[in-house]
FIVEX-350952 format. One record per atom (N, C-alpha, C): residue number from 1; residue in three letters; x, y, z. Coordinates in steps of 0.02 Angstrom, whole numbers. Example, Ala and Ser with C-alpha at 12.3 -4.5 7.8 and 13.67 -1.06 7.14 Angstrom:
FIVEX-350952
ATOM|1|ala|660|-284|390;
ATOM|1|ala|615|-225|390;
ATOM|1|ala|660|-165|390;
ATOM|2|ser|642|-112|354;
ATOM|2|ser|684|-53|357;
ATOM|2|ser|645|2|394;
//
This chain:
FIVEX-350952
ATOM|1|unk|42|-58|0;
ATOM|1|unk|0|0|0;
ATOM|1|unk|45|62|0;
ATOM|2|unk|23|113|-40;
ATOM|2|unk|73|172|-40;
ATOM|2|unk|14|243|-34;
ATOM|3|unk|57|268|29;
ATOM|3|unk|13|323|46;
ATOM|3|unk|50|401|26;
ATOM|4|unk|22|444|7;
ATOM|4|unk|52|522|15;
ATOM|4|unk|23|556|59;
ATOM|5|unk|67|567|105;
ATOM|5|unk|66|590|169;
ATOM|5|unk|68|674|168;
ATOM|6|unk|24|707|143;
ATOM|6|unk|5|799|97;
ATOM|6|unk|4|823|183;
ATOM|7|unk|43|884|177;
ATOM|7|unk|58|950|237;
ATOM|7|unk|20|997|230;
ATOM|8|unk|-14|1031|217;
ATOM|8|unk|-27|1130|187;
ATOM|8|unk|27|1155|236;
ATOM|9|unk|-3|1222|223;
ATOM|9|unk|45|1287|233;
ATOM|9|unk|67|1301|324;
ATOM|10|unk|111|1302|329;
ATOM|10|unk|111|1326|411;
ATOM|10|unk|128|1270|420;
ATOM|11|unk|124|1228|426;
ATOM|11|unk|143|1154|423;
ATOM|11|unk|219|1142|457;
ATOM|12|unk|265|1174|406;
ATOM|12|unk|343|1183|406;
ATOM|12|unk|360|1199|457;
ATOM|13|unk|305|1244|492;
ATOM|13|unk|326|1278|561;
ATOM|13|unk|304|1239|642;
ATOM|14|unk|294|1167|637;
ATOM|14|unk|283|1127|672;
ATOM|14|unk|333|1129|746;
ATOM|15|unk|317|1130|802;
ATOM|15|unk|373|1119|828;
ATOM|15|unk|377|1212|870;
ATOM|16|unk|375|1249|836;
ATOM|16|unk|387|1332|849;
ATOM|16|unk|326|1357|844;
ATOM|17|unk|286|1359|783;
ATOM|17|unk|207|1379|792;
ATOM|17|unk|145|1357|825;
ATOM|18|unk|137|1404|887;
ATOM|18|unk|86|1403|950;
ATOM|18|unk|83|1321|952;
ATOM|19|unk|135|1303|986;
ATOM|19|unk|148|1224|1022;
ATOM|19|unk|92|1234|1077;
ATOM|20|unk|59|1266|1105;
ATOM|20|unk|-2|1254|1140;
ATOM|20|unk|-67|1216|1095;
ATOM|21|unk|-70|1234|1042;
ATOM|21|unk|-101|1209|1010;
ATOM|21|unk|-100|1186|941;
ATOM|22|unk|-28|1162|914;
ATOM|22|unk|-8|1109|874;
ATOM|22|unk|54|1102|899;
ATOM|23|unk|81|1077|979;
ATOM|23|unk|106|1041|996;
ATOM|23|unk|177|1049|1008;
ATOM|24|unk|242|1000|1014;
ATOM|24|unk|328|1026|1012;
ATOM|24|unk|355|982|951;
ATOM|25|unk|300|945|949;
ATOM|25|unk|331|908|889;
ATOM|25|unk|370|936|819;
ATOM|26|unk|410|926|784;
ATOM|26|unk|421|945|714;
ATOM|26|unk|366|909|651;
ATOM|27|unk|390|940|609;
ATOM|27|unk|367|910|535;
ATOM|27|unk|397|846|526;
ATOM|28|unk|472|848|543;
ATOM|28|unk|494|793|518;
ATOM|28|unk|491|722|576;
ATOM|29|unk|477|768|626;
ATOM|29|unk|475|722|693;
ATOM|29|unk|392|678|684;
ATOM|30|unk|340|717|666;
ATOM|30|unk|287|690|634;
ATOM|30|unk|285|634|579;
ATOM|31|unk|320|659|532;
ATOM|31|unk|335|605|488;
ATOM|31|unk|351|559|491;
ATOM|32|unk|425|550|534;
ATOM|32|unk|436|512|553;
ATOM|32|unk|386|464|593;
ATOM|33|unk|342|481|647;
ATOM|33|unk|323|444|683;
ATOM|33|unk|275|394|649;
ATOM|34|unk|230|437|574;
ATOM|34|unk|191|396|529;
ATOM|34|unk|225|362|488;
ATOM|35|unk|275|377|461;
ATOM|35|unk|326|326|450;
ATOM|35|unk|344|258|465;
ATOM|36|unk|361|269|531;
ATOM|36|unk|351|214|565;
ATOM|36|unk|292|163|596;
ATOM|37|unk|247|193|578;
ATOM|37|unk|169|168|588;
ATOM|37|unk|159|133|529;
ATOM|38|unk|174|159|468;
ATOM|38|unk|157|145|418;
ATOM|38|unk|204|51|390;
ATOM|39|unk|272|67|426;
ATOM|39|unk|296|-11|414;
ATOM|39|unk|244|-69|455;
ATOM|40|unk|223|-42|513;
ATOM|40|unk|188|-96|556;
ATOM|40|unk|100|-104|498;
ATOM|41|unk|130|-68|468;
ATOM|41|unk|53|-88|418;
ATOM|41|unk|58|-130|359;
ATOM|42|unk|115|-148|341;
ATOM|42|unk|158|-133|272;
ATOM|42|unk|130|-75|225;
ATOM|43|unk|124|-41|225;
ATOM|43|unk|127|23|185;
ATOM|43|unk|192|71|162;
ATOM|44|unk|214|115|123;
ATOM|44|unk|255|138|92;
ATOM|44|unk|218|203|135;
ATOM|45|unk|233|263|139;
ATOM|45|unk|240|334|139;
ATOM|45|unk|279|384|125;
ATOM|46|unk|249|422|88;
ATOM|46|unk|287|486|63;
ATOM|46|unk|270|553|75;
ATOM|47|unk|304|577|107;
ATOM|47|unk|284|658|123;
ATOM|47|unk|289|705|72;
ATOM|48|unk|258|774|85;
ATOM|48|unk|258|819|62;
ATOM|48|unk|236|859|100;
ATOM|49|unk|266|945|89;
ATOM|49|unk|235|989|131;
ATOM|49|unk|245|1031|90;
ATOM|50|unk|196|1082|79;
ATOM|50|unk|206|1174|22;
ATOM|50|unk|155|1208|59;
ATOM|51|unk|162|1282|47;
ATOM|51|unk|145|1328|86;
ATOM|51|unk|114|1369|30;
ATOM|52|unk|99|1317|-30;
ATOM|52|unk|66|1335|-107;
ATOM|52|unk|12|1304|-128;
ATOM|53|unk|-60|1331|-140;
ATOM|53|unk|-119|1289|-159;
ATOM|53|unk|-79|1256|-229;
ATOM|54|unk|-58|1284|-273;
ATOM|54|unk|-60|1255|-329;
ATOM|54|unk|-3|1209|-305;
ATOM|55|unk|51|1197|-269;
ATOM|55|unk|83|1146|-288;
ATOM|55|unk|44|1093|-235;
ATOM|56|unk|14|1104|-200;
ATOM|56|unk|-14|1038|-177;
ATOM|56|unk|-83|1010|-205;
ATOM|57|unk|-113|1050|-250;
ATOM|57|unk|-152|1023|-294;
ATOM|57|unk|-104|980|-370;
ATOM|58|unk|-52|1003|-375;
ATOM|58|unk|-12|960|-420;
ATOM|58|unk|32|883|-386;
ATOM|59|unk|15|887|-294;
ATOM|59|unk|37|850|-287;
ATOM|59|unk|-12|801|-275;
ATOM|60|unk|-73|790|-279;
ATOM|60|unk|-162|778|-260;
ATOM|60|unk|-150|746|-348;
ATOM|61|unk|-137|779|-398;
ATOM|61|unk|-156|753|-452;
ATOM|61|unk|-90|697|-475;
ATOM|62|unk|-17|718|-461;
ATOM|62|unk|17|652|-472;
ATOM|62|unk|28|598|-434;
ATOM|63|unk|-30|629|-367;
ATOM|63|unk|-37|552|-328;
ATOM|63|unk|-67|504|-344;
ATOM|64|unk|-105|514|-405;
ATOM|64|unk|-175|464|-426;
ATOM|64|unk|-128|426|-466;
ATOM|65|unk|-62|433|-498;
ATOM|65|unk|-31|382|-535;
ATOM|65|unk|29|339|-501;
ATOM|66|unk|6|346|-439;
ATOM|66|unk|44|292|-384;
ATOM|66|unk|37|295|-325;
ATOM|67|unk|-8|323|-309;
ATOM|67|unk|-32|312|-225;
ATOM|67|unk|-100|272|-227;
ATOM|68|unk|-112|264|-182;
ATOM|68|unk|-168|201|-148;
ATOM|68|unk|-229|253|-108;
ATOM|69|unk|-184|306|-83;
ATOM|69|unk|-231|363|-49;
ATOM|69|unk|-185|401|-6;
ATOM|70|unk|-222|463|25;
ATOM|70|unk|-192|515|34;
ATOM|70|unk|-209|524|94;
ATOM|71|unk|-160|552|152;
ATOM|71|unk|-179|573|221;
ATOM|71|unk|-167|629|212;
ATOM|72|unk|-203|693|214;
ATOM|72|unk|-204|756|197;
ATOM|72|unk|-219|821|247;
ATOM|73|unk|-175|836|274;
ATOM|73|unk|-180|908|328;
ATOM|73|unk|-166|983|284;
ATOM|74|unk|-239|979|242;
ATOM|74|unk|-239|1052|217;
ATOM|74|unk|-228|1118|247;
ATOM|75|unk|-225|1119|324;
ATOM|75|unk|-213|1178|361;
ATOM|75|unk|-266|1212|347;
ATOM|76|unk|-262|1285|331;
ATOM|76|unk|-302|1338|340;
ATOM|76|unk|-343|1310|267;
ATOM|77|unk|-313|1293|221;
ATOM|77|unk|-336|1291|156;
ATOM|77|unk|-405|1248|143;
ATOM|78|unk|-414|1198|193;
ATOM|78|unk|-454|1144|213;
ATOM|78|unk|-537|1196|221;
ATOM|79|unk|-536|1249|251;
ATOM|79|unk|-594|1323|261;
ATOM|79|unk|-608|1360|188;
ATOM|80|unk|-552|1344|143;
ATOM|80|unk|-567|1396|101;
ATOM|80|unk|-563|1352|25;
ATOM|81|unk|-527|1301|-3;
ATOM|81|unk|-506|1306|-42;
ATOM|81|unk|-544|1243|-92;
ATOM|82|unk|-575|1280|-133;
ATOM|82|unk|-639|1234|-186;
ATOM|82|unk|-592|1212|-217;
ATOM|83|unk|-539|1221|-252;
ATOM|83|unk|-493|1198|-279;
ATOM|83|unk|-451|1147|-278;
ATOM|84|unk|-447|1115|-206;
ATOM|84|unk|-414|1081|-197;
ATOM|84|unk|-478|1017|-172;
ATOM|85|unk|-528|1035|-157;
ATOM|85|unk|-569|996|-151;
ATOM|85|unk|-603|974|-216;
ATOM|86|unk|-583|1007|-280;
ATOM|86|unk|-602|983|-330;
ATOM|86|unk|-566|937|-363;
ATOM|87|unk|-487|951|-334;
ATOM|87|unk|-433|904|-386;
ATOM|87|unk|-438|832|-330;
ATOM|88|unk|-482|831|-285;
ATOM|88|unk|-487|751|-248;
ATOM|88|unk|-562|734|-276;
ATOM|89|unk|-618|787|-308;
ATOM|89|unk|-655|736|-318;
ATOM|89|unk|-644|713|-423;
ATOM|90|unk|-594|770|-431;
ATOM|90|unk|-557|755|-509;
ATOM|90|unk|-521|686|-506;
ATOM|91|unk|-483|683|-488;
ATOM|91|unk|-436|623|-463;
ATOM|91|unk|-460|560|-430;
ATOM|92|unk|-508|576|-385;
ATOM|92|unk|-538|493|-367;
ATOM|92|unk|-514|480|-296;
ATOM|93|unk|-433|493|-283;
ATOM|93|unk|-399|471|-251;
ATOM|93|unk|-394|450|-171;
ATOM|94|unk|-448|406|-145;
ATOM|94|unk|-462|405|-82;
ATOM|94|unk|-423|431|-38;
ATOM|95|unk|-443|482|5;
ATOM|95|unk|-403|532|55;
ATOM|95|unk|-448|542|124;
ATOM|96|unk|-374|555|166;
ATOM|96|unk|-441|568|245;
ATOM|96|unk|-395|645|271;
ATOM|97|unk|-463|680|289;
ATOM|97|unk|-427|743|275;
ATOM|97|unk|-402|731|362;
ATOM|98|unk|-343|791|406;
ATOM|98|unk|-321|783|459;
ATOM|98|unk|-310|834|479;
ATOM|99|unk|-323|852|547;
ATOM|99|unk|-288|944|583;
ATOM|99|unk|-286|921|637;
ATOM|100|unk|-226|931|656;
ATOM|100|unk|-197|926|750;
ATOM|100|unk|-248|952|776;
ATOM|101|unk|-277|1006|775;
ATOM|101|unk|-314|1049|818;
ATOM|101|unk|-397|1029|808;
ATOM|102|unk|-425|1046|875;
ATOM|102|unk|-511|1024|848;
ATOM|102|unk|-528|1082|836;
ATOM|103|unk|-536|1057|765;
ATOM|103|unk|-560|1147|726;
ATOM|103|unk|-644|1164|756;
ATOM|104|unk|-671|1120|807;
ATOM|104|unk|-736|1107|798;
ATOM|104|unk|-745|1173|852;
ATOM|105|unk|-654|1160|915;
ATOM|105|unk|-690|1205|979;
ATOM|105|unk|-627|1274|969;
ATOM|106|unk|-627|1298|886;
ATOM|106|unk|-597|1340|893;
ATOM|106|unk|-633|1416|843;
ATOM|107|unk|-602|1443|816;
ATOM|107|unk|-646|1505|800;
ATOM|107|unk|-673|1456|752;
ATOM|108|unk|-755|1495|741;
ATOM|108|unk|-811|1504|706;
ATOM|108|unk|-772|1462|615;
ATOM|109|unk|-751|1507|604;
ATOM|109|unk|-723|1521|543;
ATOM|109|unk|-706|1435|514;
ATOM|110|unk|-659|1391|572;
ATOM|110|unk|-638|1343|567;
ATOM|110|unk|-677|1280|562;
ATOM|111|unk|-735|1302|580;
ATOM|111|unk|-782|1237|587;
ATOM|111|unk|-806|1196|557;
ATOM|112|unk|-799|1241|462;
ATOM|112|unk|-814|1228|433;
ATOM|112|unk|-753|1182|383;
ATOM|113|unk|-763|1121|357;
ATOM|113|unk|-712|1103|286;
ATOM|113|unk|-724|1114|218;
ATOM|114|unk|-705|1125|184;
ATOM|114|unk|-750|1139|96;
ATOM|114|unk|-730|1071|71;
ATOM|115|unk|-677|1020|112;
ATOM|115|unk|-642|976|67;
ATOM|115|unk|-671|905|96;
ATOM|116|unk|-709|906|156;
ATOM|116|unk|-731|868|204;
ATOM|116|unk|-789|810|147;
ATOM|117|unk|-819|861|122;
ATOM|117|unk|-872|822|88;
ATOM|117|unk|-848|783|17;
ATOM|118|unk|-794|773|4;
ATOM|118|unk|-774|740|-46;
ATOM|118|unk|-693|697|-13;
ATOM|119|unk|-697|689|37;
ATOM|119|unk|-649|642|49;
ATOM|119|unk|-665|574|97;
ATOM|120|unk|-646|515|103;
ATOM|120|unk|-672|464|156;
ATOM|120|unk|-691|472|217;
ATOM|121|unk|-661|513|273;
ATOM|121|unk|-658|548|351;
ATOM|121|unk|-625|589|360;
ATOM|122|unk|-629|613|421;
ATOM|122|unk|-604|680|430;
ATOM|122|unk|-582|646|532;
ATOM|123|unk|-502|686|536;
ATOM|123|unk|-488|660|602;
ATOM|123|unk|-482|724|629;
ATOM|124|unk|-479|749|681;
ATOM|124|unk|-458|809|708;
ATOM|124|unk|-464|809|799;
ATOM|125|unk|-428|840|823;
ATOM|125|unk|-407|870|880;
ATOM|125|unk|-365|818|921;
ATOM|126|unk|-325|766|882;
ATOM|126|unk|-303|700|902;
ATOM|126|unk|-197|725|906;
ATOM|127|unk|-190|780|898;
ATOM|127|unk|-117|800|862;
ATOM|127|unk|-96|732|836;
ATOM|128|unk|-29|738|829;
ATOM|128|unk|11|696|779;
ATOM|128|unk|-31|631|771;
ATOM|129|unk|-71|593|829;
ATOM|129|unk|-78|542|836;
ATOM|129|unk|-148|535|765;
ATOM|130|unk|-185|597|759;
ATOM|130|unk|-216|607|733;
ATOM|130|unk|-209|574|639;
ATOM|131|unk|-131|574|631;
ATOM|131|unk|-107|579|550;
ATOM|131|unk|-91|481|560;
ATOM|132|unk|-104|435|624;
ATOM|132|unk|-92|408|624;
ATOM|132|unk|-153|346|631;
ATOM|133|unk|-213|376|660;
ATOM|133|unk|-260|347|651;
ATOM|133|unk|-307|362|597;
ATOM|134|unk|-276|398|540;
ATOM|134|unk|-307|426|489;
ATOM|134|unk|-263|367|437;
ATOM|135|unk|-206|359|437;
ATOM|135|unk|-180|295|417;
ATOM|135|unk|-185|229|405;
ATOM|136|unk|-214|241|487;
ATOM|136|unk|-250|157|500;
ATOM|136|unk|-308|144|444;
ATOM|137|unk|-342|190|466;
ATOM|137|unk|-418|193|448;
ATOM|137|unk|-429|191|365;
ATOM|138|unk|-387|236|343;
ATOM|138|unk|-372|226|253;
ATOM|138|unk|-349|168|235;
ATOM|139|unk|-292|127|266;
ATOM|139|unk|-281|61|249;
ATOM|139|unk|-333|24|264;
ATOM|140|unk|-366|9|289;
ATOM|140|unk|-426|-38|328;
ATOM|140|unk|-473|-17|280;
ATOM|141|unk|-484|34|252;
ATOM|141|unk|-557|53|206;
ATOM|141|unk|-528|40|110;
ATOM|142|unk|-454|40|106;
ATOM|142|unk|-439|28|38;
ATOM|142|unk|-431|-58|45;
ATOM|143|unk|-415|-81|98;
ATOM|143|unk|-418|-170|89;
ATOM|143|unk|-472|-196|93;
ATOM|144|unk|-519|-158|107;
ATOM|144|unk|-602|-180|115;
ATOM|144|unk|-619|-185|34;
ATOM|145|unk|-613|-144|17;
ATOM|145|unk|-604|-123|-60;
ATOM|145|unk|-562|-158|-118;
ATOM|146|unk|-525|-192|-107;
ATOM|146|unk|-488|-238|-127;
ATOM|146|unk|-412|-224|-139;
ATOM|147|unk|-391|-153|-91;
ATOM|147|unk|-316|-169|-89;
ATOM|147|unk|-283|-111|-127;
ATOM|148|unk|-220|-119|-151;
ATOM|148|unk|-168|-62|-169;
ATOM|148|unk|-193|-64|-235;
ATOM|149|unk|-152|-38|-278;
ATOM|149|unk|-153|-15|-337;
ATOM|149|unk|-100|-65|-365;
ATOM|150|unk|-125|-93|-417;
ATOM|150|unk|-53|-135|-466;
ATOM|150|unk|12|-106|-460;
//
């Protein structure tokens, strides 16, 4: 099984940006930890992180020619961005969207996803652990389905 493991913006700043509420962890310290989740699954993972709608909508569209599905922490972009919720229902590519934070008990603004309704689940207010039971849950729903991609 091969997953792309998609960052949005702010992302990079893991670790330094308001660790009260996304935590001390790093980006790469994150990765790592799904990384390592991901062998106890047999799964492959590949990161990415941009602080650019368009390059992570280019990375949404060359995932469909070798990923299995997508664990996806759109960040802020997840509130606003039709665009990127269009290149997952363009693409097909089973995805579960993810935010450290529970956008549910934070401003107004956040409550909402534009990308929610075109992807498998949605995990939130779980931090890191969050990108990891979003993992689980995508492998368990693509083997239900009959599995990876040739």
């Amino acid at each position: 099984m091969r997953i792309l493991l998609l960052h949005g913006p702010n992302l990079n700043l893991l670790g330094t940006r308001e660790p009260a509420i996304y935590g001390t962890l790093t980006l790469d310290d994150v990765n790592a930890r799904v990384v390592e989740a991901a062998r106890g699954m047999n799964a492959d993972v590949r990161a990415f992180q941009s602080n650019h709608e368009g390059a992570l909508i280019d990375a949404i569209h060359d995932a469909r020619s070798w990923a299995d599905g997508v664990v996806f922490n759109p960040g802020a972009y997840g509130h606003t961005s039709y665009a990127m919720r269009d290149a997952f229902s363009a693409t097909g590519t089973p995805a579960v969207e993810v935010h450290l934070s529970n956008i549910h008990a934070r401003e107004e603004f956040r409550h909402r996803s534009v990308i929610a309704p075109v992807v498998v689940g949605v995990v939130c207010g779980l931090g890191w652990r969050g990108y990891v039971h979003a993992l689980q849950a995508l492998i368990e729903l693509l083997s239900e389905k009959g599995g990876a991609r040739p």
